[in-house]
N, C-alpha and C positions, 0 to 999 in steps of 0.2 A: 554373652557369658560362655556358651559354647568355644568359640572360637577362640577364647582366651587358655581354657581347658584343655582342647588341642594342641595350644602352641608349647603349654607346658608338657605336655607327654611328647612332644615333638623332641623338642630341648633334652629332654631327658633321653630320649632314645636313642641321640646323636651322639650325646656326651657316654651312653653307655658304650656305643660301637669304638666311640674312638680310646674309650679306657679299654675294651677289647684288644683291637687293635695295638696299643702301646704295652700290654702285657704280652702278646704274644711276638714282638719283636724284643722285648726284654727277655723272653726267654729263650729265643733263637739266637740271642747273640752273645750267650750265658757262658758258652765255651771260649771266647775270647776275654772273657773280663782278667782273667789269672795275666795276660799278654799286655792286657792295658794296666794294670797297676805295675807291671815289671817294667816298664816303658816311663809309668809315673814316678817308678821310686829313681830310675835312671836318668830324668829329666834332675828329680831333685838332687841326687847326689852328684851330678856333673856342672849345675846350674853356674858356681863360681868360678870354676872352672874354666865354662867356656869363654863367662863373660871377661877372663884375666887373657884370654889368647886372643877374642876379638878386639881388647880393649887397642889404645894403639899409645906407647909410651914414649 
């Protein structure tokens, strides 16, 4: 019964570090997000685009 007790505080400790971990690279890389939707909205407004100058007629 112990041991099964353990494994769950075990589980849980890990899962805590690694949601640690995944906030604080969220919010180290908080100053590029602005860069990455300018890039996303630039993908989507060229999208047809590109595909009409790759296409081959």
């Amino acid at each position: 019964m112990e041991n099964a007790q353990g494994y769950k505080i075990n589980r849980y400790f890990f899962l805590a570090i690694i949601i640690l971990l995944g906030l604080l690279l969220l919010l180290s890389l908080m100053e590029f997000f602005t860069a990455f939707l300018g890039a996303l909205m630039f993908y989507v407004l060229c999208k047809k685009n590109m595909e009409r100058l790759i296409k081959r007629k």
